[in-house]
C-alpha positions as CSV (number, residue, x, y, z in Angstrom):
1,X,0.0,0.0,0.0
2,X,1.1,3.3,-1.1
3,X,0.8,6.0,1.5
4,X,-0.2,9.6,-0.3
5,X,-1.2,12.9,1.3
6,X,-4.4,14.1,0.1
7,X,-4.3,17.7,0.4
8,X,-8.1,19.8,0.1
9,X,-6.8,23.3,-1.2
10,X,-10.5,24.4,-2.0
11,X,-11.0,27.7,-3.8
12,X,-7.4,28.2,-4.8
13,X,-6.5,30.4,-7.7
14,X,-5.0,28.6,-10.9
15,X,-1.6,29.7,-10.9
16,X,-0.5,29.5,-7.3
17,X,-2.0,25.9,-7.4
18,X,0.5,25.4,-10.3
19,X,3.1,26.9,-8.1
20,X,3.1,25.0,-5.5
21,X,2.4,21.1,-7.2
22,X,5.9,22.4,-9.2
23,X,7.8,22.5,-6.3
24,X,6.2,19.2,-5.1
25,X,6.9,17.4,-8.3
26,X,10.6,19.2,-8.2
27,X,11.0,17.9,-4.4
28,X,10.1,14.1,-5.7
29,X,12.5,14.3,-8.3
30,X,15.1,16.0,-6.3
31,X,14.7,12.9,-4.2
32,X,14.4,10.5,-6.7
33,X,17.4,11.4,-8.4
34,X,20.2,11.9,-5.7
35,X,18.8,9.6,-3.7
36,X,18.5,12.0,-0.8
37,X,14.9,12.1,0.9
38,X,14.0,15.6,1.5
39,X,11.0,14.6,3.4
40,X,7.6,14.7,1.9
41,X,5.4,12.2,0.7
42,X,3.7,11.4,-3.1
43,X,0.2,14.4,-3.5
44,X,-3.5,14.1,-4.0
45,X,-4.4,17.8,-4.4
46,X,-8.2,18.6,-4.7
47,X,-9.3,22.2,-5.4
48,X,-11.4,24.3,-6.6
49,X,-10.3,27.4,-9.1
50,X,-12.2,30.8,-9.9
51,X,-12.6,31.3,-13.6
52,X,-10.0,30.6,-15.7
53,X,-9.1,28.9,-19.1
54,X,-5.9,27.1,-19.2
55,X,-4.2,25.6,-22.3
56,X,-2.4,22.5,-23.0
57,X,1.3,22.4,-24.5
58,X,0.2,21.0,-28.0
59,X,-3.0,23.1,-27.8
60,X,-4.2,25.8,-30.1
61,X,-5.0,29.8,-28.9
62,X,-7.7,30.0,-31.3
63,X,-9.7,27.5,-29.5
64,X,-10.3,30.2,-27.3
65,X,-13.0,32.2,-28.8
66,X,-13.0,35.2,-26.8
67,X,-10.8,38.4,-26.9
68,X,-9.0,39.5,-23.7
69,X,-11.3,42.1,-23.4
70,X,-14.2,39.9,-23.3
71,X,-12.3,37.4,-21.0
72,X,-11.7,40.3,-18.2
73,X,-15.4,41.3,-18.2
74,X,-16.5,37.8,-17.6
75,X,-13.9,37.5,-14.7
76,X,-11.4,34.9,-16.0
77,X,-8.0,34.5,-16.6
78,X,-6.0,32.2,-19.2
79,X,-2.7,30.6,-19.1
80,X,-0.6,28.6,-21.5
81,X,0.8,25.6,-19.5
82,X,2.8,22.3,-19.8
83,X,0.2,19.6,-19.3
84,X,-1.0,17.4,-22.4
85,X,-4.5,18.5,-24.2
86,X,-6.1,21.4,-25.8
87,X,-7.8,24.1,-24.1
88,X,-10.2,24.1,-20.6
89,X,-12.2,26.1,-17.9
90,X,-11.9,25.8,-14.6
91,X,-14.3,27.2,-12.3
92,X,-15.9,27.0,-9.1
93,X,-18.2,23.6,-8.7
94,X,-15.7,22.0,-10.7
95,X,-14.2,19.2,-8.9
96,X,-10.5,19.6,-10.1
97,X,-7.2,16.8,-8.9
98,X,-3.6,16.9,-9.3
99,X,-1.9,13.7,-8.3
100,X,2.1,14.0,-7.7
101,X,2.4,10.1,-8.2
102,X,5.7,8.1,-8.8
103,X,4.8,5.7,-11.5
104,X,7.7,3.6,-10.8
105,X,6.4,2.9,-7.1
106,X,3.4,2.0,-8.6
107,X,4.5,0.1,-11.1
108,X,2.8,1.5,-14.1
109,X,3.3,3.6,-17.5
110,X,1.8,6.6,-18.2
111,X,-1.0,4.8,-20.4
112,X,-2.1,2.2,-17.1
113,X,-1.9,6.1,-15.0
114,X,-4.4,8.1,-17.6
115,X,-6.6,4.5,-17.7
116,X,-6.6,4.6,-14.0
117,X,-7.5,8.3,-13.8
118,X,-10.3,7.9,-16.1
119,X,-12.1,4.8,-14.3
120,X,-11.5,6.3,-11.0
121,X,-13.9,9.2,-12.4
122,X,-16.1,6.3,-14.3
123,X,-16.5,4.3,-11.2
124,X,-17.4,7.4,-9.1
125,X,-20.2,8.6,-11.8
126,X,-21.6,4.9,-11.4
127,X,-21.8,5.4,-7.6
128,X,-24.0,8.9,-8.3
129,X,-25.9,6.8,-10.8
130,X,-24.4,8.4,-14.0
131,X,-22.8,5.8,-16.3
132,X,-20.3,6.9,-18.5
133,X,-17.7,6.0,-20.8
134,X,-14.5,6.4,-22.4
135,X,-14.7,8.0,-26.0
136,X,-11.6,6.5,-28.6
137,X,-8.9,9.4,-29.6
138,X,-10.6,11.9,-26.9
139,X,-8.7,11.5,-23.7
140,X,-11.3,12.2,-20.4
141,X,-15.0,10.9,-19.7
142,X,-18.2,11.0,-21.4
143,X,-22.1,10.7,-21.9
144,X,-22.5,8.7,-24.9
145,X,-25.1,10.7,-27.2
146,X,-28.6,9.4,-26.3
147,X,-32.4,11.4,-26.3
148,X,-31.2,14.1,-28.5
149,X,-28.6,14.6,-26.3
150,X,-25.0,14.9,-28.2
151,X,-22.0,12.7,-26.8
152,X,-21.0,15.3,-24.0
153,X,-17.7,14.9,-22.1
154,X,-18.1,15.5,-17.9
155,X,-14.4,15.0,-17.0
156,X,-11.2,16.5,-18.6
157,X,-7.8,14.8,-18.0
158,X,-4.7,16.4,-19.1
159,X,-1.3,15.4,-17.4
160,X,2.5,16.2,-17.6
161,X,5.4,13.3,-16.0
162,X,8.7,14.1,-15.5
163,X,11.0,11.6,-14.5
164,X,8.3,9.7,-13.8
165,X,6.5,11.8,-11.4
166,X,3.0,13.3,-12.3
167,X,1.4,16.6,-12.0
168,X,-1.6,18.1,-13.4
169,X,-4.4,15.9,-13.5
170,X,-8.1,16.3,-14.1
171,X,-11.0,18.3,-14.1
172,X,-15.0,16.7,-13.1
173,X,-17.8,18.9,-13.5
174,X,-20.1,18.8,-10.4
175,X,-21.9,21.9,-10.4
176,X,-20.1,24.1,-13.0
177,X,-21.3,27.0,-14.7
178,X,-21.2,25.4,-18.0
179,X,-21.8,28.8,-19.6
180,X,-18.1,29.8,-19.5
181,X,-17.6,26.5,-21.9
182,X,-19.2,28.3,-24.5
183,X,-16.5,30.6,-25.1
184,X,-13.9,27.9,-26.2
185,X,-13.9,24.9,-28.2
186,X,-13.0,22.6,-25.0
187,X,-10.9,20.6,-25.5
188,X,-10.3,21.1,-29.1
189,X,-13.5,19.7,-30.2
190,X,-16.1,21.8,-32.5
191,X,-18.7,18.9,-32.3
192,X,-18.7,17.7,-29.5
193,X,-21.0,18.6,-25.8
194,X,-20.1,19.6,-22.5
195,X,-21.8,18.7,-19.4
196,X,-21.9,18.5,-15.1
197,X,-23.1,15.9,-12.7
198,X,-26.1,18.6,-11.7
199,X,-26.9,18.5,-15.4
200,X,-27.5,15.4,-16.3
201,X,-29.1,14.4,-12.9
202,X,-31.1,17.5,-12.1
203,X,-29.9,18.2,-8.7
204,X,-26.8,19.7,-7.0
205,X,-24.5,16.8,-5.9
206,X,-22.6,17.4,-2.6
207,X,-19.2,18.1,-3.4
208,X,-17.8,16.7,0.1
209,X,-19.3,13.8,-1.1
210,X,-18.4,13.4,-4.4
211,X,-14.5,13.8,-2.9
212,X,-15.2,11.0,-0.7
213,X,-16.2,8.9,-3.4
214,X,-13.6,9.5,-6.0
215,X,-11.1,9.2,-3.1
216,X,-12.0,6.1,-2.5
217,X,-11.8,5.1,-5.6
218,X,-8.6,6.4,-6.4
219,X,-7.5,4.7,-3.7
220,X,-8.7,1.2,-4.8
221,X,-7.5,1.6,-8.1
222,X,-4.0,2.8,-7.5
223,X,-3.2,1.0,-3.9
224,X,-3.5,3.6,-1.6
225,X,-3.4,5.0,1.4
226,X,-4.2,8.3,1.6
227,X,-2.8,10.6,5.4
């Protein structure tokens, strides 16, 4: 077993989250490499962010629909960062994770770690009585189309490893705005939905709750013990 420590930031702006899982992720490699243990154990980081669009290392600007005018009356910020994917909002009700994981101490690749991250979310949507899916080429979770709904992802996933250690992580709609999704192309795709938990069940889900859960999950599917 694994032991992690599962840190609850809350509402946490974007870029001093970023901060501070950097220097995590630096301290795990620093140890990793010179085989000096600085103290400190692998992350779970939950957190919630005010508005902001963030976009990934192989992403494209123009997938952000909105001039920066626009994007300071609406409240939000945007940032280009270093994790894999296209563009995304984060907001408040969003549910958002970043595990610091070694991979080598949990014996898996970075394919098994994104697998893992996307059933953890899959398994938890079962438990609220959502079921979900993965989609093939679209990294993240989704609502297959259905009622005149269109296919509609709920959970984005985006990650950066070095040396092995993770950071960034993933992003579950609870009770987001979805509004603020209309001014990008998330995640790259033009044809493609977005929805929340509240949406698609018609009530607001308890976000303590919905932690518990996914912890839990997590925890089974990785081997963990979270302090």
């Amino acid at each position: 077993m694994n032991q992690v420590e599962y840190i609850d930031l809350h509402l946490k702006d974007f870029r001093e989250t970023w901060d501070f899982q950097q220097a995590i992720q630096d301290r795990l490699i620093r140890a990793k490499t010179t085989g000096i243990d600085s103290g400190g154990l692998p992350c779970l980081i939950f957190v919630e962010h005010p508005h902001v669009y963030t976009l990934g290392r192989s992403g494209k600007e123009n997938n952000l629909l909105i001039n920066p005018e626009f994007l300071s009356s609406i409240g939000a910020a945007f940032y280009k960062t270093d994790r894999g994917g296209d563009i995304t909002y984060h907001g408040p009700g969003q549910l958002v994770g970043y595990p610091i994981f070694d991979l080598q101490l949990l014996g898996i690749g970075v394919k098994k770690y994104i697998e893992n991250l996307e059933e953890s979310i899959i398994q938890t949507l079962s438990d609220f009585g959502l079921n979900t899916t993965r989609l093939e080429g679209a990294t993240g979770v989704w609502l297959e189309a259905g009622n005149l709904k269109p296919v509609r992802k709920i959970c984005a996933i985006g990650v950066k490893v070095s040396r092995g250690i993770t950071m960034h992580g993933f992003a579950l709609n609870v009770t987001t705005d979805l509004q603020y999704f209309s001014y990008i192309n998330p995640c790259g795709f033009t044809d493609k939905g977005v929805t929340s938990m509240e949406k698609e069940k018609g009530f607001k889900p308890d976000m303590d709750q919905v932690k518990l859960t996914l912890r839990r999950n997590l925890a089974g599917l990785f081997g963990l013990e979270f302090l």
